[in-house]
C-alpha positions in Angstrom: 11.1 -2.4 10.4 10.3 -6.1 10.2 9.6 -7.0 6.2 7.7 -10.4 5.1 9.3 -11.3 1.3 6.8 -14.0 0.9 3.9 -11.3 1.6 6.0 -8.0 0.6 4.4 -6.5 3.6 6.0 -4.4 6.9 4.6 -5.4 10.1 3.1 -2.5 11.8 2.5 -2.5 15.3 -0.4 -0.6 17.8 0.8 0.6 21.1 -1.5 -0.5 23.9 -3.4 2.2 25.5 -1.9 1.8 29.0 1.4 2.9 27.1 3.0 6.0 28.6 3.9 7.3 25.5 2.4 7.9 21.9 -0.5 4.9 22.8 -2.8 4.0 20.5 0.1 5.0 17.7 1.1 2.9 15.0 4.8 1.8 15.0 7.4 -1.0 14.3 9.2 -2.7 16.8 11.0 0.0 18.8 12.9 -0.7 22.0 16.6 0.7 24.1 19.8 -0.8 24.3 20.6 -2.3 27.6 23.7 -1.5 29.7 26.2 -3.7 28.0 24.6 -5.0 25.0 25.0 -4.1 21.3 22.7 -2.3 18.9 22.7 -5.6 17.2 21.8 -7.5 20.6 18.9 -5.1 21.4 17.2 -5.6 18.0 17.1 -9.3 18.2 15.7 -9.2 21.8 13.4 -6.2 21.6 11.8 -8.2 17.7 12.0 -11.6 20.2 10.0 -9.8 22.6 7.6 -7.7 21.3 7.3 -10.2 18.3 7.9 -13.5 19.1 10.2 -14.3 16.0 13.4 -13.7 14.6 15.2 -11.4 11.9 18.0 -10.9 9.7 19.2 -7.4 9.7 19.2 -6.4 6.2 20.2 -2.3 6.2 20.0 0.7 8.2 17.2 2.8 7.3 17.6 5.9 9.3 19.3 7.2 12.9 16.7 9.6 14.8 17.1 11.8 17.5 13.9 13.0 19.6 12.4 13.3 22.8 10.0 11.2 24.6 8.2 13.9 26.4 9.4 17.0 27.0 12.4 18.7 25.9 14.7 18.1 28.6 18.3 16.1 28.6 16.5 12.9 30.5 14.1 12.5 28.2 16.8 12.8 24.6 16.8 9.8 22.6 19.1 8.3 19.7 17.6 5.9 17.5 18.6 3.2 14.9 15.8 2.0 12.8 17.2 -1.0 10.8 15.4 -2.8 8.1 15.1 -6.5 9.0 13.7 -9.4 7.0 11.4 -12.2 8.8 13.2 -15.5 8.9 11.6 -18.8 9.4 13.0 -20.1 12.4 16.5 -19.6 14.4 18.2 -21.8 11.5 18.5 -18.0 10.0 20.6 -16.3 12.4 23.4 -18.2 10.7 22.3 -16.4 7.0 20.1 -19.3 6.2 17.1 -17.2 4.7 13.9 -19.1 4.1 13.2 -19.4 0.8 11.8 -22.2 1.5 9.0 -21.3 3.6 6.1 -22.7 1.8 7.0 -26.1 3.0 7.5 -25.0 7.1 4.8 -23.6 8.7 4.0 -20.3 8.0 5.9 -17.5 10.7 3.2 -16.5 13.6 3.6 -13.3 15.2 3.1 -13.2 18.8 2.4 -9.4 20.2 3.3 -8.8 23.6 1.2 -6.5 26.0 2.9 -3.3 24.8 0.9 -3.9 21.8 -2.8 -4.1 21.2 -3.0 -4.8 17.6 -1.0 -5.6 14.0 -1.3 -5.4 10.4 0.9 -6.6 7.8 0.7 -4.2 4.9 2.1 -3.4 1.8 4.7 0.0 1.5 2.0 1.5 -0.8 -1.0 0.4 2.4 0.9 1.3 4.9 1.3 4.8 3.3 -2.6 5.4 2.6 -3.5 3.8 6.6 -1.3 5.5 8.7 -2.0 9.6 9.5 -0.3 12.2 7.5 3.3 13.2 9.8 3.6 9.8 10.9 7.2 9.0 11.1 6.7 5.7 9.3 5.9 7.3 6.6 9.6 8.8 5.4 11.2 5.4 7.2 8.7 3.2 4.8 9.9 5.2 1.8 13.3 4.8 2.7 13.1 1.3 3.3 11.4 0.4 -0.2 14.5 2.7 -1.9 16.8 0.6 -0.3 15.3 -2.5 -0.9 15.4 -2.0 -4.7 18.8 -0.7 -4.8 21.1 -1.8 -2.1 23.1 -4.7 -3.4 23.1 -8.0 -2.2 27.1 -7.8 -1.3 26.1 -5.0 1.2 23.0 -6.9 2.4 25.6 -9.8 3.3 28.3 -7.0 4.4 24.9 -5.9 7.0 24.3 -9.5 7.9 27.7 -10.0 10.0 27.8 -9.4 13.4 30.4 -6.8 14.5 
């Protein structure tokens, strides 16, 4: 769940209609872990890819477990939906932040082909936009508590690469 602090607004993301699964759905960057990577590893690549910019890993909102399809072993899935913060530029995969973004140009999103759309949009527009049962919902809600209460020494704890 990618989180602009200049805009306070999540990044929401439309599958494509060719997608195989849950097209035309709202979602945030969602990807799998490649043989041999990290979860960390994954999250930078899948954000790279499907969003042309890079994060800092702020928190873990939620694990998930479902099925893409049917109900069989094949189709089981784990998740790991972290909340990430947009960062100017690659200067901030060493913890430099961008506060100072007004000066640089502004971060542009580029959507790859699994996606047909986006929206930046507040917790409280995101809520009233997306359909009732949408899992964003509880992960949005989550992510908004955390933001508020975490403290900055676990933020930083989150930061480091394991």
């Amino acid at each position: 769940m990618i989180w602009d602090p200049e805009q306070k607004k999540y990044l929401l993301l439309r599958r494509a209609a060719a997608r195989d699964f849950h097209s035309g759905s709202w979602e945030c960057v969602t990807g799998r872990v490649d043989q041999g990577e990290s979860f960390v590893q994954a999250l930078h690549r899948e954000v790279k890819e499907e969003a042309g910019v890079d994060v800092q890993i702020d928190f873990i909102i939620a694990t998930t477990h479902f099925y893409r399809g049917e109900e069989v072993p094949e189709n089981e899935l784990l998740g790991v939906i972290y909340g990430c913060t947009l960062i100017a530029n690659a200067a901030g995969k060493q913890g430099i932040i961008s506060n100072q973004r007004k000066a640089e140009k502004p971060v542009k999103i580029q959507i790859s082909s699994e996606h047909s759309e986006m929206r930046w949009l507040s917790a409280q527009e995101a809520l009233d936009f997306l359909p009732s049962g949408s899992w964003l919902h509880e992960t949005i809600r989550r992510a908004e508590i955390l933001r508020l209460k975490l403290p900055e020494e676990l933020r930083e704890l989150n930061r480091r690469e394991v």
